[in-house]
N, C-alpha and C positions, 0 to 999 in steps of 0.2 A: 267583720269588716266595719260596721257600724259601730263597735265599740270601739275598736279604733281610731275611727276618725274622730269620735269625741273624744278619747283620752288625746288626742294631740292636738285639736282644737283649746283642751283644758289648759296643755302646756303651752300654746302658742298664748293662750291670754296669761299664765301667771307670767311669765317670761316679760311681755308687753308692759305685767305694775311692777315687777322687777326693774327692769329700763325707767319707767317712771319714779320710781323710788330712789332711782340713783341718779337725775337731774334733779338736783337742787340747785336754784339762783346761786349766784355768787356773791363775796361780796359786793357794795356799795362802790360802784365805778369812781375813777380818781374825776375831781371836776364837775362842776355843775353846767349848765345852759343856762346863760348869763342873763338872758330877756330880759333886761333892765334897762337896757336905749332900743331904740325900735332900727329895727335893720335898714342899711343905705344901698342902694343901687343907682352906679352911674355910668348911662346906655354912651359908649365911645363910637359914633358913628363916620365913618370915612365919608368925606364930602368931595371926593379931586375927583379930580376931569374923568377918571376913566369910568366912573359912577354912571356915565351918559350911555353907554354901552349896552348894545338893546339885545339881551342872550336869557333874559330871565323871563320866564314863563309871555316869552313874546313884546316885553315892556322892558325898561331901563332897570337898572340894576338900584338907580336912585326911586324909582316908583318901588320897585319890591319892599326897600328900606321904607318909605314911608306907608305903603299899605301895613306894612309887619307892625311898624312904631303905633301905629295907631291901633289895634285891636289890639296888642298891648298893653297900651295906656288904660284902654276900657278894663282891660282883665285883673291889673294891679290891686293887687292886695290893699285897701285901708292902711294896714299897720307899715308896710312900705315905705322908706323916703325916698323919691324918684327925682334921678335929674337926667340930663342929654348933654352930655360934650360930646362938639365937634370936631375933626379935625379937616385941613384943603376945604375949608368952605368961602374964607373971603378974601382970601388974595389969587387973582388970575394969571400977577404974573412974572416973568422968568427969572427972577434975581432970587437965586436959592438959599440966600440968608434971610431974607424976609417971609419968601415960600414954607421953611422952616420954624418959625417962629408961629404959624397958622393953626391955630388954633385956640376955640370960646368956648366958654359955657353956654349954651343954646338954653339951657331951663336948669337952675339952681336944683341943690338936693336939700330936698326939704318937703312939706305936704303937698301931695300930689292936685292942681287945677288940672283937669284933663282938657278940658276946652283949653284953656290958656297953653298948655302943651301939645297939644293936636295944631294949633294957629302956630306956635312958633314950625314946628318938623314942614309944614304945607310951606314957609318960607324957603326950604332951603334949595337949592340948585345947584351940579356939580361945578366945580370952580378951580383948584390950585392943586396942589403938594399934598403929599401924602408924610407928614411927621408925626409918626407910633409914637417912637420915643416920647420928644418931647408932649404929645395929649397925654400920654400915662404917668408923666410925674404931675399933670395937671391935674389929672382925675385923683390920683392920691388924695392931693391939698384939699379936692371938694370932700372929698370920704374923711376928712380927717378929724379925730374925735369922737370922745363918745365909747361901749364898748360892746353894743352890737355887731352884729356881720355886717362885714363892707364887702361889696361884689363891684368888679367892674367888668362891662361885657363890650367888650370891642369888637365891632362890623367893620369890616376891610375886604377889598377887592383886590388888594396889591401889595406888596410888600414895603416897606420903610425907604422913603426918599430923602433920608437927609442925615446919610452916614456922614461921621463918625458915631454919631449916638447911635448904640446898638440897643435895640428897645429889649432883647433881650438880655443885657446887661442891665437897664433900666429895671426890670421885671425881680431879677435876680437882688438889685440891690433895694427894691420899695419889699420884697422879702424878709431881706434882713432886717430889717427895722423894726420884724415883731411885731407889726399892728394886726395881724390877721387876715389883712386883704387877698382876697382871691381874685384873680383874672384870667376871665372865661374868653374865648375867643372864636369867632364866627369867620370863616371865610366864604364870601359869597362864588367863588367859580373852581373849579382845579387846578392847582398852580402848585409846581414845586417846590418855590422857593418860598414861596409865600407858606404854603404850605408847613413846612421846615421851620419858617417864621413865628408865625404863629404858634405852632405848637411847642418850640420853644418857651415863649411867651408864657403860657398856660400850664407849663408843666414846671417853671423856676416858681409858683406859686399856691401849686396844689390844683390848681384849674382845670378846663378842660379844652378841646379843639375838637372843631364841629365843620367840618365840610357840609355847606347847602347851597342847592341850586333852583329851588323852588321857594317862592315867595311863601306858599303853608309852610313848608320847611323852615323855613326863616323864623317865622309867629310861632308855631308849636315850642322851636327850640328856646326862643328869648323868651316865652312863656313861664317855660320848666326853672331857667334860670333865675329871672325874677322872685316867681314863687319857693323855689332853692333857699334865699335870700331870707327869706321871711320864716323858715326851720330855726328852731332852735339850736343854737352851735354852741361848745366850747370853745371860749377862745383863752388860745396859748400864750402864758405870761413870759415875756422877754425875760430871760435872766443869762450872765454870764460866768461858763465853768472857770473854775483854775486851771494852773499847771500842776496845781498839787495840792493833795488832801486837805493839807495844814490851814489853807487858802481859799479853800472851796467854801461856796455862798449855801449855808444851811435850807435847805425848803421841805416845804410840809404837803400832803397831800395835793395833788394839782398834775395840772396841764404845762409843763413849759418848753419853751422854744428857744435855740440858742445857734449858734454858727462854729461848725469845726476848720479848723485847718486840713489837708492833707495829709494824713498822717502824722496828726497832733493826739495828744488825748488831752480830756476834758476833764476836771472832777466837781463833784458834786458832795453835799453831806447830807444825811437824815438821822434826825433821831428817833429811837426805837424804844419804846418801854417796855416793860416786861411783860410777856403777855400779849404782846402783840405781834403782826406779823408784818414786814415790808413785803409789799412789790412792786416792782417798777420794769419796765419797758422801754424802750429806744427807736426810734427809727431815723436812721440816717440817706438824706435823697440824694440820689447823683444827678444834676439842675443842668449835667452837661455834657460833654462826651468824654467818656472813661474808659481804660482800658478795664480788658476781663479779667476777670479773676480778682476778686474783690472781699472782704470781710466785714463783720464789726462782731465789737468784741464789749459786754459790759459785764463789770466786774463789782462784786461787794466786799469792800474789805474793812479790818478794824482800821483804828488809828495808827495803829502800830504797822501796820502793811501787812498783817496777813489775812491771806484770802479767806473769805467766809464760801461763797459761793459763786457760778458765773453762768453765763448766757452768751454764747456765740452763735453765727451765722455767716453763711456763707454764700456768694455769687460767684455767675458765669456769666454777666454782660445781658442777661435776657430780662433781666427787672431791675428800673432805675431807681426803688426801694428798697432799703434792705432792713428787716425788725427784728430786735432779739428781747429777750428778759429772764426776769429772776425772780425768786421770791425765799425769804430769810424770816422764819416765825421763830422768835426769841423766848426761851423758856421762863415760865414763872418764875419768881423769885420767893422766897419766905417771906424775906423783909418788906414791909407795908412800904417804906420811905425807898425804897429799891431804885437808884438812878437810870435814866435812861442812857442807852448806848448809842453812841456816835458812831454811824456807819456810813462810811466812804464808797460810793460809786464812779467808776473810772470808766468813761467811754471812748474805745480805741476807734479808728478804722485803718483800713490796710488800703484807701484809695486811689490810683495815680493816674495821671495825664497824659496823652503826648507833649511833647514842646507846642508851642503856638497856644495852649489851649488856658485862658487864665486860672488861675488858682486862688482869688482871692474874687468877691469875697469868700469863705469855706462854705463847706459844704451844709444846707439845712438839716438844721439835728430837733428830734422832735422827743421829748422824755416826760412817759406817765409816772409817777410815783404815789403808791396808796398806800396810807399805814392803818391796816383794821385788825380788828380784836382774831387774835391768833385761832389756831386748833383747838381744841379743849378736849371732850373725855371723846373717847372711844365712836362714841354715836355720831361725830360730827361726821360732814360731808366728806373731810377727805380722810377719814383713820382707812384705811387701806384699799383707796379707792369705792369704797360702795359707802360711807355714811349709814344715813338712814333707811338705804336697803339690805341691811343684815337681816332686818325681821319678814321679809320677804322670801330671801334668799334661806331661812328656814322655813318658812310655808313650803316654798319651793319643795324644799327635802322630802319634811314631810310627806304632801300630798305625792311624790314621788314613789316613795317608799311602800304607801297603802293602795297608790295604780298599782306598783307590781306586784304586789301581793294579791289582790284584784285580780288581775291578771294571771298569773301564773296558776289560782285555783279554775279560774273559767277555763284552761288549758288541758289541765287535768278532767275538768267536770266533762269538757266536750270529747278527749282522747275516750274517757270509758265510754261514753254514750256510743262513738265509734265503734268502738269493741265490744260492745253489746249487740251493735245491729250486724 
């Protein structure tokens, strides 16, 4: 019994540097973390009238906000550029075109005075109109520039008072634009609509939505987001596909962002030298509501239009993401001067709408592409799945082969001992 248990204890550890033997790193991820401007954060806080509303932890919903803003300000990171736009903070009243237009920068984005930011949020008092929209093409203009992370985090009680601007049209198209801004979005009570709102909002730009009803709640979460802020990010270079090959904008290694149509395709080119290997990745976001049953499709082809390789993927409406990829390692060549190959990536999708539902602008397309030094002999990581645990994978044998042998004499040795007594 005892030699058992060690002879399987032996094989559970070789098995354990087998498994480790066969995680090798990968290559060198497409995209650096750019930490070259120091990251912007601009706190979007709702100032209107409904902010007077006394449901939070026994106090106004405008004290929560400013308890929150201020342990906050203490917690911000140094490397942080922090500012506060307001929205409904100074107009009281009923003319909905001026109501609309309500909104300031309450503290610039730029180095953090805490004192002088704690004096300005102790001024404020709830007041007017609740305009989303327009404060979030505000806070763009503040973030704008520069090629750090820009975050915007918007506090609201209520949902946007000053349609036609749909702030989540707003969201969708400060998206498009490629700058990398995220908007994060807090709502302070449970509300449907708002609810719907919001997360709309946060989700046309990679962001998040945060239901709180507690002033901790509130501080812990614009804590995280802040600090968020201050991570080092890739950020995705705008570029735009063709409608075809011939057309398509050449790129190299990287992060980019681009916009599709409904059921457009896109192309792209890369060149590949010999010896090396493409991969590249897709993901395409549905920023809106979509029928089920959905695809993407990318494609590696020559110039010529024939397929080298492809990567599909498929949905049912339960995930508003959808990623696929490939990867094409090009054989050595003899020739020293050996030219590289132009290889064509084509990004389908198979997305559609009901009527009512806009289509323009397309849909967020997100595409990695890395070119590193190919496969080479036998030992590498992927020649048939194990790399550099082949030499394991014969130890394995090995010490396999001399347990049962091991084994099968102690069987025999124990059977006569048997048979003797």
């Amino acid at each position: 019994m005892i030699t058992r248990t060690r002879l399987a204890a032996g094989a559970c550890a070789l098995l354990a540097a087998l498994a480790a033997g066969m995680a090798f790193p990968a290559g060198a991820s497409a995209g650096e973390p750019t930490g070259e401007d120091a990251p912007k954060v601009d706190l979007v806080l709702d100032v209107s009238g409904s902010m007077r509303t006394r449901d939070i932890d026994g106090g106004t919903r405008m004290a929560a906000a400013k308890q929150a803003f201020n342990e906050v300000l203490d917690a911000t990171p140094e490397e942080v550029r922090l500012g506060i736009r307001t929205l409904g903070a100074d107009y009281p009243g009923d003319d909905r075109k001026t109501g609309c237009k309500d909104t300031a920068q309450l503290y610039p984005v730029g180095p953090l005075d805490r004192t002088e930011a704690k004096t300005a949020v102790a001024t404020l008092a709830p007041t007017g109109w609740t305009p989303i929209g327009p404060a979030l093409l505000k806070a763009a203009d503040d973030l704008d520039g520069g090629n750090g992370s820009k975050r915007i985090v918007l506090i609201s009680d209520g949902e946007d008072t000053c349609a036609p601007l749909d702030p989540c049209e707003v969201a969708r198209e400060i998206a498009a634009k490629g700058i990398g801004l995220t908007i994060d979005t807090l709502g302070l009570v449970p509300n449907t609509k708002m609810r719907q709102q919001l997360s709309c909002i946060a989700e046309a730009t990679g962001g998040t939505y945060t239901s709180v009803e507690h002033t901790d709640e509130l501080t812990d979460k614009v804590n995280q987001l802040v600090d968020r802020a201050a991570d080092p990010v890739v950020t995705p270079v705008a570029t735009e596909g063709a409608d075809a090959c011939a057309k398509a904008p050449t790129l190299k290694s990287g992060l980019y962002t681009d916009r599709e149509e409904f059921g457009q395709q896109r192309w792209y080119r890369v060149d590949v030298e010999p010896g090396q290997e493409l991969r590249a990745s897709v993901s395409v976001g549905a920023d809106r509501a979509v029928n089920p049953s959905y695809g993407v499709l990318l494609r590696a082809v020559t110039v010529h239009g024939r397929e080298i390789v492809r990567g599909e993927a498929a949905g049912n409406g339960r995930t508003d993401v959808l990623s696929t990829g490939l990867r094409y390692p090009k054989a050595e060549s003899d020739e020293d001067d050996a030219p590289a190959e132009a290889v064509c990536l084509q990004v389908t999708n198979s997305f559609s709408v009901a009527s009512g539902v806009k289509t323009t602008p397309g849909l967020p397309l997100e595409l990695t592409v890395d070119v590193v030094d190919g496969p080479g002999d036998s030992d590498d990581v992927a020649a048939f799945g194990l790399g550099r645990g082949w030499w394991l994978l014969g130890l394995l044998v090995l010490v396999g082969f001399v347990a049962g042998l091991l084994w099968g004499w102690l069987s025999r040795w124990r059977f006569a001992i048997w048979r003797t007594n």
